[in-house]
SEFI-509251 format. One record per residue (C-alpha): x, y, z. Coordinates in steps of 0.2 Angstrom, whole numbers, plus 5000, padded with zeros to 4 digits. Example, Ala and Ser with C-alpha at 12.3 -4.5 7.8 and 13.67 -1.06 7.14 Angstrom:
506249785039;506849955036;
***
This chain:
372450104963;373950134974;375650054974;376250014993;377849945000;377749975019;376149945022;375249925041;373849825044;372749955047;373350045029;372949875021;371149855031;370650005021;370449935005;369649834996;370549734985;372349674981;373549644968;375049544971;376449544959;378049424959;379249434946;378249524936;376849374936;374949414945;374749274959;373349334967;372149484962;370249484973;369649554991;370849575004;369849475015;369949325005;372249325003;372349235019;371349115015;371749104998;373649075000;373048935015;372448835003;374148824994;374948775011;375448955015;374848995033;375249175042;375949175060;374949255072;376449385076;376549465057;375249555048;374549515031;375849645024;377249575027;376449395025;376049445007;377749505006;378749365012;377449225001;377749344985;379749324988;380249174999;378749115006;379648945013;379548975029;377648995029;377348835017;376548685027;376948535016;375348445008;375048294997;374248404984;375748534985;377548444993;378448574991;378548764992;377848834974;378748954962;378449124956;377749024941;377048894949;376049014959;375249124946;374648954937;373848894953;372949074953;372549064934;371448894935;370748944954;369049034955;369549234955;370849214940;369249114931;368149254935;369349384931;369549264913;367649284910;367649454913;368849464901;368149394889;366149474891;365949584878;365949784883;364649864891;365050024883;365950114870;367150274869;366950274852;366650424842;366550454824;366450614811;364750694810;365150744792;364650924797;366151014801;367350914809;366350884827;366050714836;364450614839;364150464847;364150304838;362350194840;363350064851;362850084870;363950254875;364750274891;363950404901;365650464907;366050504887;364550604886;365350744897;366050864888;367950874895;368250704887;368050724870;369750804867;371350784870;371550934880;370551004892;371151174887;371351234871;373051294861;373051494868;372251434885;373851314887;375151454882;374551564892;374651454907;376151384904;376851564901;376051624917;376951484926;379051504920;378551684924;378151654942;379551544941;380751674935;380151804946;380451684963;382151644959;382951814965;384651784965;384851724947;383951884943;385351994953;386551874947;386151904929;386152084930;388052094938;388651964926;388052094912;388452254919;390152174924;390452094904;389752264896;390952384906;392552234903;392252214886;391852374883;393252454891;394552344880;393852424864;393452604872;393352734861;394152644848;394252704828;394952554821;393952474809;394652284814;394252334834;392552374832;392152244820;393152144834;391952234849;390452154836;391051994836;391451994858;389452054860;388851904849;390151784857;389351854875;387551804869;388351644865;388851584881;387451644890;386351544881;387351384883;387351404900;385451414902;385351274890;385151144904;383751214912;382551144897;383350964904;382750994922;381151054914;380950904904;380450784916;378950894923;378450924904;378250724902;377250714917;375750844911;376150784895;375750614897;374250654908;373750744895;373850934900;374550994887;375550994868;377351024868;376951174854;376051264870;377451204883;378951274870;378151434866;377451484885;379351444889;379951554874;378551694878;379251694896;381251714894;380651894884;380952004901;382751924906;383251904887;382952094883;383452144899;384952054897;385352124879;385052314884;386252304900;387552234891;387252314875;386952474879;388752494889;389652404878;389052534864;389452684871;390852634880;391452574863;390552734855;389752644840;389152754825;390052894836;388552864849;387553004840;386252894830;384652844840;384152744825;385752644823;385652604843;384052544841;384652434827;386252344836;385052314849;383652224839;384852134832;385652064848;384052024856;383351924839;385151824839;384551804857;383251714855;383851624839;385251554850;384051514865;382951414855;384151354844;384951244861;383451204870;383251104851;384751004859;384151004874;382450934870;383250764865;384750754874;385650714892;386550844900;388250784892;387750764877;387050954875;388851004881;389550914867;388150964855;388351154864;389951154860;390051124841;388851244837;389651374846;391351304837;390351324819;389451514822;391051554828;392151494814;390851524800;390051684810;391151814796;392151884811;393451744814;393751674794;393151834783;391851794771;392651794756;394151674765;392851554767;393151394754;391851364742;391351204751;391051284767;389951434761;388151354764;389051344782;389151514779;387251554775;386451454786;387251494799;386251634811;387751714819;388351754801;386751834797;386551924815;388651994814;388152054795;386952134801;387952224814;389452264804;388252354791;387352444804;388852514811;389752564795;388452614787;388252744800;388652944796;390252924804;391252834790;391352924772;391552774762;390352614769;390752504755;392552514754;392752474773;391652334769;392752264757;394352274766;393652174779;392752034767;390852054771;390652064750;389351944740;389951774734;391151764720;391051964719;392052134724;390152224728;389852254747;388252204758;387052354757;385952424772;384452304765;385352154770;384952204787;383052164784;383551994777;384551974792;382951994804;381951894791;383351754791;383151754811;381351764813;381251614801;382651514810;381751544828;380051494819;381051324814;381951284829;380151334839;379651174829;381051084833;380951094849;379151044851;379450884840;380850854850;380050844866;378750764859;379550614851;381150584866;380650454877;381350424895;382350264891;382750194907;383650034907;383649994925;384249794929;384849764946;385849624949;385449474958;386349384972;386049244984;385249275000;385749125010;387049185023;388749115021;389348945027;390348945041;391848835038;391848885019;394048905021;393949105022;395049155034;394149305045;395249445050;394149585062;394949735067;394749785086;393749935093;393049995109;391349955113;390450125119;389150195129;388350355122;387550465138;386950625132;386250745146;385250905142;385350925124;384651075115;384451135099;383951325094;384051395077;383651575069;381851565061;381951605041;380451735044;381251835056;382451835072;381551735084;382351555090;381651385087;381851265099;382051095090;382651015104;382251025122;383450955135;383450785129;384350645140;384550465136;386050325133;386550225118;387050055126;388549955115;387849775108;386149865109;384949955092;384050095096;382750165086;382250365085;380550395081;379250515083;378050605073;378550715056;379650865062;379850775079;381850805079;382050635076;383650675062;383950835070;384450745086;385550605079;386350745069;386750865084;387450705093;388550665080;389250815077;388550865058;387551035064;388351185056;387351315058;386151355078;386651345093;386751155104;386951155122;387250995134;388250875135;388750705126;389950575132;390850415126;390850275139;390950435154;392250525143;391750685137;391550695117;393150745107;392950785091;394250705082;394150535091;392150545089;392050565070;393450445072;392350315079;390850345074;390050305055;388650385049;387350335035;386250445024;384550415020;385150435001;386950395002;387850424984;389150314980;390250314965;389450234950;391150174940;391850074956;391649904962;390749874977;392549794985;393449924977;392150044986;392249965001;394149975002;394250134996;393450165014;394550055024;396150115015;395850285023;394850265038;395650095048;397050145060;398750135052;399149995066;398149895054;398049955037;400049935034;399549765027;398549755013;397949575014;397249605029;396649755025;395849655010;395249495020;394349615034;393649705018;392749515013;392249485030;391149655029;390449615013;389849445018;389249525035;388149635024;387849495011;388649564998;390049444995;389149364978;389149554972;391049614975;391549614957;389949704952;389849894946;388750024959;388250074944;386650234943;385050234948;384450254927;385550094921;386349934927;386949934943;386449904960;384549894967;384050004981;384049874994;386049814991;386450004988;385750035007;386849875013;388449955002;388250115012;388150025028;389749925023;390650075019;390450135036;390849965042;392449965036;393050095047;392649985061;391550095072;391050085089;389750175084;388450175068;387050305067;385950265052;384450405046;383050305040;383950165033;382350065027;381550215020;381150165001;381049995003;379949855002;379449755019;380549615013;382049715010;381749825025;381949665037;383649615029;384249775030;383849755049;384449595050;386149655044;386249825057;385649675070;386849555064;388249705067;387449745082;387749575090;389749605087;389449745103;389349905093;388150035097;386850055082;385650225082;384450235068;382950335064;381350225058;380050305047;378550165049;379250005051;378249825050;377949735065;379349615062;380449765060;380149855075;380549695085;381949665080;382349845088;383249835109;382750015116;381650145107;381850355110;380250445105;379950605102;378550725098;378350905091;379651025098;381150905103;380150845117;380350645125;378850555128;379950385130;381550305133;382150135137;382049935133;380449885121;380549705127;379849575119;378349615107;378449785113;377749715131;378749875140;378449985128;376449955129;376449935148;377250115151;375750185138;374450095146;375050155164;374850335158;372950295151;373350245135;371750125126;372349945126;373349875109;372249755098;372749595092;374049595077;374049785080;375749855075;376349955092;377650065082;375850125074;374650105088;376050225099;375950355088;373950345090;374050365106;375150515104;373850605093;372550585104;371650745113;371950665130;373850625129;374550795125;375650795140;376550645135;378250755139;377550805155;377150625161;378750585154;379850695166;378750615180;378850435176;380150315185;380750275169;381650445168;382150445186;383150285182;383850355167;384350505177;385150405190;386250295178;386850465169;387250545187;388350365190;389150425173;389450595177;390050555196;391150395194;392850415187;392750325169;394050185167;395650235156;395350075147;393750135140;394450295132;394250315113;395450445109;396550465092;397850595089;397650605072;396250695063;396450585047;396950395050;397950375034;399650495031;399250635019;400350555006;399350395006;397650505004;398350584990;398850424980;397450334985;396150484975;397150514962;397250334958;395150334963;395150484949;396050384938;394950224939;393250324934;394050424919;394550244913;393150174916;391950304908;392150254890;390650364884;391450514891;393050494883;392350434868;391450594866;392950714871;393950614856;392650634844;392450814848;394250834851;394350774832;393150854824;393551024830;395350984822;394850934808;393651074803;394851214809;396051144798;395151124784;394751304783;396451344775;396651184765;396351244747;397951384753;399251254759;401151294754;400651484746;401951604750;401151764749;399451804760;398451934760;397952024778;396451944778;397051794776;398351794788;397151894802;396151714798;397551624803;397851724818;396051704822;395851514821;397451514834;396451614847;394751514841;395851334846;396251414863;394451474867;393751304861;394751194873;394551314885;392751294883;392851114880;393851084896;392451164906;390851084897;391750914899;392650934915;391651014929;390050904927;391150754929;392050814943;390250894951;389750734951;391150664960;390950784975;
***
């Protein structure tokens, strides 16, 4: 069963049977070489020049134009009309009785009573469920899937090469810093301090690999629902595989920071051994205690998350507020808190060590004493710590698994709906249209090398390619994958970076300037990204505000009216008030999200439009009104350029010229289709080409003919072909005549609004998304709040007292530095995704 939406004619002959959906209602579902006749019947008849793709499209949609008006059916039916009249016609009843027949098999299986294994139950079996494999769940069993999901983040880990480089800087860098602040210190608070800096390092590491479980999560739902595996193997393979970077990680930093530091005096193997165990368990007791956030989460909302639990092991860790500070209220805080157990631990170990006289004193004066009592920790709480940790990772292991299990993808997607009736002339909108040049685009010679990634040779990507954009005029780029097709439009339009480009490219004779091209010129992605908390008007104007020549955009009513006439020229004038909105929520559908994009560029007023597969990821129907919109553009005389990725018949025609181009940058044709291709299919056929078959698509049947054995020197015949020698003559007129000064695009400028308009214009873009991103400032209160509140709390039994003891006031002090580290932390958690985003 496969789902299609660009379907050829000769994709569609291979199979058997079809299924065609409208509004989410079946109106047709049998062989495929019964639809035709099936929908003729209803009064729906195909034309002889489209294919029963786009027929089944157009009928599925807005079949009108097809209907033929009969006394059994006067008018065109409706989505609901049609799947009725499929319903009581002879496939829907034989799909009904089908239905209805009782099974021919059964999957069943029941409990032999033996032990816990499956036999078959008396009813007729299927012989597929006799086979072995699908009488579990799994294929595999529990190890078998933890060893190949470990296997795989392995491989994983061991490819990425430059987070692993990365990593071990970052810890070499933070061991020797941090380190160096408390070298060779002997003050009991500055190593307690150093304690507390290694823990606070483990902490951030881990938050900001906590987002990688959120990438994962979307391939784990795939095997999951296929059935590959269980979320308990997927969690611990993942677990199992961090061990190398985690204890890598841990004995980099750790070992510089302890004898930089010079812990226990740096002469006790055993004690090393200890702060070491015990930073790699907090490890992974922090790791897994995230990706339990991150298992359920979005990406925001594990920042937010992220960031209170680093707010409570930091406040309740026994570093920050001593342990006996901590109010009454707060002390389960205290003991379930892993960070308390894991700095305890730490604490102990070091003064525990031969190098102090008197441990439990020094633990008393710092706090770390049992509840409600003077008696210090003893060395055995540093066995209940690793218990307390192995016990935490076990349930957070669980967590996890459940959590993955149980969270759902919940995608709301809606698109909004418009009207697709063009707009009435006369309707009292008054049209503003802003003037440009129109331009010939000549391009002699152009080539394209680039370095290979295995080694220094070149690659030629392009190979002296030569041809001419013609204004009022849409060219399609084609040719087969890795042909150059994007490559070519890119090196033209000046978005190549990297290689090295030779030739020549002129506007209207006029060699190419790089300011007035860009200028000029409007270019749209394949997957163009526009901002979600905007408008579409407001987006649009965004656009015009800072590309329209200043001669022009002084006004702002004109600048707005010029702004409605682009929107009703792409057909979004019904949509102007609507959200862009995401891709996971409501907002735009992909078709008006194309046309938004195309009127984004349109409101520069160009002379020139390059589009990269504009239709790609679209259905036949909203393929054609997407062409129907760069033709309608077209018509005004500017020069469109678009790459096509397997258009539709009725696509493809309404296309002026075509350049084609095969493996290795090369041109196997240049010049005017004509109509139905006629030009197009009489150069091929002059060069040997098999003749084209009726209702055969020619943007297919051309690539066809490219593949075959006998029309490898397409390029060669090319070259030879009158068809190049007129091309080279008109380019030799360009290059020998003396262009008119009339015809000239030039600006001085290379930004058409002033730099102060640009700045108020984003900062007042900026403003607009913060506002209108309720969620995201909702959250930042909340936390904002909560923070405040807790911190605060901390010292509210001791309000108003006049005398504090050092601990108390070192608290105080503390919870000061704690605010500033939090909002620091804060500011980056919520800020930079936000303004990732943006760019």
């Amino acid at each position: 069963v496969i789902s299609l939406l660009q379907p050829s004619p000769e994709t569609v002959s291979l199979f058997d049977e079809v299924i065609l959906l409208s509004e989410g209602r079946i109106i047709y579902s049998g062989p495929i070489l019964e639809v035709e006749s099936y929908f003729q019947e209803l009064g729906y008849k195909a034309p002889k020049h489209i294919d029963i793709a786009d027929f089944l499209q157009q009928v599925s949609t807005d079949g009108a134009e097809f209907f033929t008006p009969s006394p059994e059916h006067p008018n065109p039916l409706s989505s609901h009309e049609l799947a009725r009249a499929f319903v009581e016609s002879g496939w829907g009843k034989l799909i009904s009785e089908k239905l209805k027949t009782p099974p021919m098999y059964s999957w069943a299986y029941e409990e032999d009573g033996s032990g816990g294994s499956l036999r078959k139950k008396q009813i007729g079996a299927s012989p597929v469920a006799e086979m072995m494999g699908v009488k579990h769940k799994y294929a595999n069993g529990f190890f078998r899937n933890t060893h190949l999901n470990t296997r795989r983040f392995l491989t994983l880990w061991l490819r990425d090469k430059r987070v692993i480089i990365a990593g071990a800087a970052k810890n070499i860098l933070m061991g020797v810093s941090v380190g160096g602040v408390f070298a060779n210190t002997t003050e009991e608070i500055d190593l307690v301090g150093a304690l507390f800096q290694a823990g606070l390092f483990i902490m951030l590491g881990a938050m900001q690999n906590a987002s990688s479980l959120i990438a994962d999560r979307p391939v784990f739902k795939k095997h999951f629902e296929a059935n590959f595996y269980s979320a308990a193997p997927f969690v611990i393979g993942r677990s199992i595989s961090s061990v190398p970077q985690t204890v890598s990680d841990v004995c980099m930093f750790g070992t510089l920071l302890y004898y930089i530091v010079g812990l226990a005096g740096r002469d006790d193997a055993g004690n090393f051994f200890i702060f070491l165990a015990t930073l790699i368990c907090f490890a992974f007791t922090m790791q897994q205690q995230l990706a339990v956030f991150a298992s359920f989460s979005t990406t925001s909302g594990l920042q937010v998350l992220s960031a209170i639990t680093l707010l409570y092991f930091i406040l309740f860790g026994g570093f920050i507020v001593a342990p006996d500070t901590i109010p009454d209220f707060y002390l389960w805080a205290y003991w379930i808190n892993p960070y308390a157990w894991a700095n305890r631990a730490l604490v102990i170990n070091e003064f525990s060590s031969d190098r102090w006289e008197d441990p439990d004193e020094i633990l008393i004066r710092l706090g770390y004493t049992l509840p409600r009592s003077n008696e210090a920790y003893g060395t055995e709480w540093i066995g209940w710590s690793f218990l307390f940790m192995g016990l935490y990772y076990i349930l957070c292991t669980i967590l996890c698994a459940v959590g993955l299990t149980l969270s759902g993808e919940k995608v709301v997607s809606k698109t909004l709906q418009f009207d697709d009736k063009p707009a009435t002339e006369g309707s009292g909108q008054q049209e503003f249209h802003v003037p440009f040049v129109p331009v010939t685009l000549s391009f002699h010679d152009i080539s394209y090398e680039v370095t290979a990634s295995t080694g220094s040779d070149k690659l030629r990507l392009l190979n002296n390619v030569n041809g001419l954009f013609k204004p009022g005029r849409m060219t399609a780029l084609m040719g087969t994958s890795g042909a150059g097709k994007t490559t070519l439009m890119d090196v033209i339009a000046l978005r190549k970076r990297s290689g090295e480009v030779t030739g020549d490219v002129r506007l209207n004779g006029w060699p190419q300037d790089p300011i007035s091209f860009r200028r000029a010129t409007g270019y749209v992605e394949q997957f163009d990204v526009q901002t979600p908390q905007l408008t579409v008007k407001e987006t649009v104007l965004f656009s015009a505000r800072l590309r329209l020549s200043q001669d022009f955009a002084q006004d702002e009513a004109e600048v707005d009216a010029f702004v409605d006439v682009v929107l009703a020229a792409v057909g979004l004038e019904s949509l102007h008030c609507a959200l862009v909105g995401t891709d996971d929520g409501m907002g735009l559908s992909f078709e008006q999200k194309k046309l938004l994009s195309i009127a984004v560029e349109l409101a520069a007023s160009p002379s020139i439009i390059f589009l990269d597969e504009p239709t790609s990821g679209l259905d036949s129907r909203s393929a054609m009104k997407v062409v129907e919109t760069l033709r309608k553009i077209s018509n005004e005389g500017r020069t469109i350029i678009a790459t096509i990725h397997q258009p539709s018949s009725a696509v493809f025609e309404m296309f002026d010229d075509l350049l084609l181009l095969k493996r290795g940058g090369n041109v196997v044709f240049h010049g005017e289709l004509g109509d139905s291709s006629s030009k197009l299919v009489k150069y091929f056929k002059s060069e040997g080409a098999p003749k084209i078959q009726f209702g055969e698509n020619p943007a297919n049947w051309m690539l066809t003919v490219m593949a075959r054995d006998d029309m490898q020197d397409l390029e060669e015949r090319w070259l030879r072909s009158s068809n190049f020698a007129e091309i080279k003559q008109e380019l030799a007129s360009i290059y020998t005549n003396r262009p008119d000064d009339g015809t000239k695009v030039e600006f001085e400028e290379e930004f058409a609004a002033p730099r102060r308009k640009r700045r108020d214009l984003i900062t007042k873009r900026l403003r607009l998304i913060y506002w209108r991103s309720p969620g995201y400032n909702l959250a930042r209160l909340t936390v904002s709040a909560t923070i405040a509140f807790v911190l605060g709390s901390v010292f509210i039994l001791k309000r108003g007292q006049t005398l504090y003891s050092e601990t108390d006031m070192r608290a105080r002090f503390s919870v000061i530095f704690l605010a500033f580290i939090i909002t620091g932390i804060m500011a980056i958690l919520s800020t930079v995704p936000v303004m990732t985003n943006i760019r």
